[in-house]
N, C-alpha and C positions, 0 to 999 in steps of 0.2 A: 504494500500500500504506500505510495506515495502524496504526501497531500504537503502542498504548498501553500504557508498563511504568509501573507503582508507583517513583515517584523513589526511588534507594537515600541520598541526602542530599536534604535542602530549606534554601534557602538565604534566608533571610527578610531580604529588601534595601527593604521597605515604606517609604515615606517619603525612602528615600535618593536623590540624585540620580545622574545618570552624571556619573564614569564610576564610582563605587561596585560598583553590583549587577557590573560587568564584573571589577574589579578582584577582588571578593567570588570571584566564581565560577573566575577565574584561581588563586587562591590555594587554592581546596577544592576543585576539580575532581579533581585527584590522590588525593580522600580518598575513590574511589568505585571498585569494581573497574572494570576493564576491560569496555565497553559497558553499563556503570550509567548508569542516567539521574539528570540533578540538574537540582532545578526551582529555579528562579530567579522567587521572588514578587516583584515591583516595580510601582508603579505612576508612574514616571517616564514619559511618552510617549517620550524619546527609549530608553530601556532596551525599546521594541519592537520597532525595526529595530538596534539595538546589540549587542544578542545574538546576534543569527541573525547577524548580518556577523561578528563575532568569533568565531563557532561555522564559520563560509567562511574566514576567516584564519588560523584556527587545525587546520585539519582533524577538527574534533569534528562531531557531527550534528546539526542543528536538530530537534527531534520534532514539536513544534509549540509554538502559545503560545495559552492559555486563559485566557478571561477568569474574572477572581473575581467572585463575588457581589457584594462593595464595594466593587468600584474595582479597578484592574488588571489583572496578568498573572499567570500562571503559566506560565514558559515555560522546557520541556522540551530540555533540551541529552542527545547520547549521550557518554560517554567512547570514542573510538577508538584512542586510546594512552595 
């Protein structure tokens, strides 16, 4: 099942290294209702398996991670609590 929501936060981490975008998104994930999605732009390589394992550690939901036009990700976390 693939289902695509309109992020209710976007969290622009461009240029920052990890653990940054993780840190970013730890700290404003809370700013989202419950099962909101928040896209974490980053184009760190290591922020593309950093995400999805901290969205598995932390029982939030990986949605998926898309690539940008110029360089990076956009990748889609759910709020689960």
């Amino acid at each position: 099942m693939t289902e695509v929501s309109e992020p209710a936060l976007t969290i622009d981490a461009l240029g920052k290294k990890c653990p940054i975008p993780i840190i970013m998104l730890a700290e404003q994930i809370n700013h989202v209702p419950l099962d909101g999605v928040v896209a974490v732009l980053a184009d760190d390589p290591a922020a593309y398996n950093d995400v999805p394992a901290w969205c598995r550690l932390k029982s939030h939901k990986h949605v998926g991670s898309y690539e940008l036009p110029g360089g990076g990700w956009s990748i889609h976390v759910r709020r689960n609590y």
